[in-house]
C-alpha positions as CSV (number, residue, x, y, z in Angstrom):
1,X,-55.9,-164.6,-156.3
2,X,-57.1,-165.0,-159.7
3,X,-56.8,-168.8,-159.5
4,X,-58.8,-169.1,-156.3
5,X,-61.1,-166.7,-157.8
6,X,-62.0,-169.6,-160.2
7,X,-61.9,-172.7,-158.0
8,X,-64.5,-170.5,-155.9
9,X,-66.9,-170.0,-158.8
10,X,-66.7,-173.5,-159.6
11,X,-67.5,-174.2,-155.7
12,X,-70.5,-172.1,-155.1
13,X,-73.9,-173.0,-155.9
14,X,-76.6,-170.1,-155.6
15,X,-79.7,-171.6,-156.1
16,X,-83.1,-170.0,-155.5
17,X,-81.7,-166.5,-154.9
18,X,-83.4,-163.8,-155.2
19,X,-82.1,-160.7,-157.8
20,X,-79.7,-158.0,-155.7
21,X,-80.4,-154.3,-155.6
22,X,-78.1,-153.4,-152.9
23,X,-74.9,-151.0,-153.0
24,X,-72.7,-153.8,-154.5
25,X,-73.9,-153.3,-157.5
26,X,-72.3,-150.3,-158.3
27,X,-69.4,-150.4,-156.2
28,X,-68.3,-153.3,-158.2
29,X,-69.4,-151.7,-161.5
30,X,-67.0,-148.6,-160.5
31,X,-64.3,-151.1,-159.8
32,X,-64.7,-152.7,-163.0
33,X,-64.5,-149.1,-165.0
34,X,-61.2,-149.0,-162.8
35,X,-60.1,-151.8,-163.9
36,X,-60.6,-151.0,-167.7
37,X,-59.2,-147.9,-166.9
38,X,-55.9,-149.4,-165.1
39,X,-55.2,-151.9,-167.8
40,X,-55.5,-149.0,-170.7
41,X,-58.9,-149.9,-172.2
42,X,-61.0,-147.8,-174.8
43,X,-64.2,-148.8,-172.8
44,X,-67.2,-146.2,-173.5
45,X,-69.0,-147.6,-170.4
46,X,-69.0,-151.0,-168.1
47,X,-73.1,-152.1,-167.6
48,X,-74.4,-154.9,-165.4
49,X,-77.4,-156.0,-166.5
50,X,-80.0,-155.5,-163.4
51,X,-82.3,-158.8,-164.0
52,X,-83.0,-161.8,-162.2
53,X,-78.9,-163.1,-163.1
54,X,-77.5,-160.7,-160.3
55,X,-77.6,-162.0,-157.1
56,X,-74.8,-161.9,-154.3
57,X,-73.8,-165.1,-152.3
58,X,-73.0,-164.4,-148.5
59,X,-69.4,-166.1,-148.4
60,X,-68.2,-164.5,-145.0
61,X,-64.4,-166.2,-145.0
62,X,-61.1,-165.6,-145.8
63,X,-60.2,-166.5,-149.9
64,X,-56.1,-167.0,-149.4
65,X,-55.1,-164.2,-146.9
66,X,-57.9,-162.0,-148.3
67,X,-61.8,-161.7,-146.4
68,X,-64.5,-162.0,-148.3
69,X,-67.7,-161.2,-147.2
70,X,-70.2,-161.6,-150.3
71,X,-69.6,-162.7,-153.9
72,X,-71.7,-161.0,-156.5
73,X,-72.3,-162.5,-159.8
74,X,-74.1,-161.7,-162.7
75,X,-74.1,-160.5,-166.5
76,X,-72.8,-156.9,-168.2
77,X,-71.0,-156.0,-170.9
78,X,-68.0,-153.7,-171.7
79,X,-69.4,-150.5,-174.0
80,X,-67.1,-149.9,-177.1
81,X,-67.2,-146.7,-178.8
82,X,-68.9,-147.2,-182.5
83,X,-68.4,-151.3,-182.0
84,X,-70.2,-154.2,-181.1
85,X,-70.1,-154.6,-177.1
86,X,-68.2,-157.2,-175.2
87,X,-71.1,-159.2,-173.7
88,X,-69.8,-161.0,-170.7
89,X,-70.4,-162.6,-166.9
90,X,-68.8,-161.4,-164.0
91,X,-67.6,-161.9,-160.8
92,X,-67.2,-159.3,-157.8
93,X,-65.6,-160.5,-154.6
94,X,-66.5,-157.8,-151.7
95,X,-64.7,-157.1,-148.1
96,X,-68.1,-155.3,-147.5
97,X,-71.3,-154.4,-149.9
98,X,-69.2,-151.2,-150.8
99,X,-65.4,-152.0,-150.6
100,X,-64.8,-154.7,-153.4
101,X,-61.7,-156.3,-153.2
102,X,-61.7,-158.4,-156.7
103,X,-63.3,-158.1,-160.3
104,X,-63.5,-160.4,-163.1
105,X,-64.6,-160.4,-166.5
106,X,-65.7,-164.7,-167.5
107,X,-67.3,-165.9,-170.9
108,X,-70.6,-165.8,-171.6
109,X,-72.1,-168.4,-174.2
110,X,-75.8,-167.1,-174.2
111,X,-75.4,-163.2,-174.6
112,X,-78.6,-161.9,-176.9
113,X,-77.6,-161.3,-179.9
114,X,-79.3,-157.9,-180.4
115,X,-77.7,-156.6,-176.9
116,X,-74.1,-156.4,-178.6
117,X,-75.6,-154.0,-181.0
118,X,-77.9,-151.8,-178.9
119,X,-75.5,-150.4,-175.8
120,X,-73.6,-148.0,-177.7
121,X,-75.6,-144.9,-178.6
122,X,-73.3,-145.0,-182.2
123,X,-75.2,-148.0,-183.2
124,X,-78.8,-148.4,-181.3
125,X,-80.1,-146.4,-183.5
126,X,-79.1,-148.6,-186.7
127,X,-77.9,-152.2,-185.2
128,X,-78.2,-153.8,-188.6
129,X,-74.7,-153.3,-189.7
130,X,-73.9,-154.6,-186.4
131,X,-76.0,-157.5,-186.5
132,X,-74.5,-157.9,-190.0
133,X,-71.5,-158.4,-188.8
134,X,-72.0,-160.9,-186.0
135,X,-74.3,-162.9,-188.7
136,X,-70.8,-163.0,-190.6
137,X,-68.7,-163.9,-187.9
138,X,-71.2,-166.7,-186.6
139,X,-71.5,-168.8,-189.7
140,X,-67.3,-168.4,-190.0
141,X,-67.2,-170.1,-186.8
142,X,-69.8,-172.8,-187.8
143,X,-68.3,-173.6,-191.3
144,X,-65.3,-174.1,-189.6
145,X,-67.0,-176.7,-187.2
146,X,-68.7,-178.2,-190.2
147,X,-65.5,-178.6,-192.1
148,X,-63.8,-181.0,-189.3
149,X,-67.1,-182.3,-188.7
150,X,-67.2,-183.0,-192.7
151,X,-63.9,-184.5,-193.1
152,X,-64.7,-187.0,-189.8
153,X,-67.6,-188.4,-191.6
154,X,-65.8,-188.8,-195.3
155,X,-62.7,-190.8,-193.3
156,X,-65.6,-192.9,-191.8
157,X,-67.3,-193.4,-194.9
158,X,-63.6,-194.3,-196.5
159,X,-63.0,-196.9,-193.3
160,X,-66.5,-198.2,-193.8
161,X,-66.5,-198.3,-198.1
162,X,-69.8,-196.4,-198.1
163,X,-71.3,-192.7,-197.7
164,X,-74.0,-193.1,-195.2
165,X,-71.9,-190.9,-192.6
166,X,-71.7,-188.2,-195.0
167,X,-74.9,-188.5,-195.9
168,X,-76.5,-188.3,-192.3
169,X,-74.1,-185.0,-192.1
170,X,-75.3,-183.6,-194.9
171,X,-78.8,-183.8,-194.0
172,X,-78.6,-183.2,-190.3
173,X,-77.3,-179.8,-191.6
174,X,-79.7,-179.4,-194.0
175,X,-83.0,-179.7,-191.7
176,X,-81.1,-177.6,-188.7
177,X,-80.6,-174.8,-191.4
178,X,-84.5,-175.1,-192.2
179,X,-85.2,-175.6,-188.4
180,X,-83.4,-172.0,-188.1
181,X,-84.6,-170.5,-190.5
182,X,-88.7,-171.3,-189.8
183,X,-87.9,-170.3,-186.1
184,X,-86.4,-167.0,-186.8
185,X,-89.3,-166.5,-189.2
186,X,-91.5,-167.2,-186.1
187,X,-89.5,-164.7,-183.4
188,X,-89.8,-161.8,-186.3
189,X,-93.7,-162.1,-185.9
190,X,-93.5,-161.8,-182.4
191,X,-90.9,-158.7,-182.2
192,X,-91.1,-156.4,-179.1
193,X,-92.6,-153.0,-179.5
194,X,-90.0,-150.8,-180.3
195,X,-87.5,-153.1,-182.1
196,X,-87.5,-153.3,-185.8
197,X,-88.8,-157.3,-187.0
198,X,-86.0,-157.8,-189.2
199,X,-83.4,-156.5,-186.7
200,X,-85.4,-159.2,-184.4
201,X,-85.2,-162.1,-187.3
202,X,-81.5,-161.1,-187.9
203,X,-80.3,-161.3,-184.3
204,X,-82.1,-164.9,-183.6
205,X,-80.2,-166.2,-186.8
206,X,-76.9,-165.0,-185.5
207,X,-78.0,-166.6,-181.7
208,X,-79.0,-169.9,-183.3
209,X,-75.5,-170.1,-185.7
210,X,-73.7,-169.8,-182.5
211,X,-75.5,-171.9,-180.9
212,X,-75.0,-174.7,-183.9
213,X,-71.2,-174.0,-183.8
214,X,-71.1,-174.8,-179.9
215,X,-72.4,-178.3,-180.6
216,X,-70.4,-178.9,-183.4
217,X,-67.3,-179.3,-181.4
């Protein structure tokens, strides 16, 4: 099931859909908390994020020897007690809008940074550990990138007798770190009401370094 579940996503287009309010929503959310439960999970809380991401296909066949009547998809996140959430995409295959029949958690790339860091109650109140922490992580991931990335250019630069590979490296790097930097400078000045401007300048640093890590492979 879980195979087909995956060939289907990569089948269905859903263009032009309007956001979904109906009684799917939380009959899939309560099957995912099921789910979390079944499996042994410390989840705090499952959330689907109600925005213009959640919208439900109209599928109305049979998925193997299973019926499937509407696919909902959108983005949540899995709450963790005292811990940076699980920011995720899902999938929600439905018999009817309130008798869902499959649930799946899939990878999410573009998760806001600041959203890991504001669902549990623990740290809303003080994210900047939190963002601390996925600042850390981030630039672990992208100094790992940079490494292989490093050591390509150096064996070109060895095959070639020269060090102009490096050198486009090194300064590619450079002006991305200064391109980063001036455009989290520029988001902090433009913070929401409510949410602290460093905690703003932080969080696009962190969304940025992971975004830099994802092209380096």
């Amino acid at each position: 099931m879980r195979t087909l579940c995956f060939l289907l996503l990569a089948s269905i287009a859903l263009p032009g859909l309007a956001q979904y309010q109906g009684p799917a929503v939380e009959a899939c959310r309560a099957y995912a908390r099921q789910e979390q439960n079944r499996e042994g999970a410390t989840a705090k809380d499952v959330v689907f994020d109600r925005d213009r991401h959640l919208v439900i296909e109209r599928y109305a066949r049979k998925l193997g020897s299973q019926f499937v009547a509407s696919i909902l998809t959108g983005n949540g996140a899995v709450v963790l007690e005292g811990a940076p959430s699980a920011e995720l995409a899902f999938i929600c295959l439905l018999a009817d809008e309130k008798r869902p029949v499959f649930f799946n958690w899939l990878p999410r790339q573009d998760a806001p940074a600041l959203a890991h860091c504001v669902r549990s109650d623990e740290l809303r109140a003080k994210p900047r550990p939190c963002l601390d922490l996925l600042q850390q992580l981030a630039e672990a991931e992208l100094n790992q990138q940079y490494a292989q990335r490093f050591q390509e250019a150096r064996e070109r630069d060895a095959a070639a007798k020269g060090d102009r590979f490096e050198a486009a490296y090194r300064k590619a790097n450079e002006e991305w770190r200064r391109y980063r930097d001036a455009e989290c400078v520029r988001r902090r000045d433009h913070a929401p009401k409510g949410v602290g401007a460093d905690d703003v300048q932080l969080a696009c640093i962190v969304e940025l370094t992971r975004r830099r890590a994802l092209d380096m492979r």
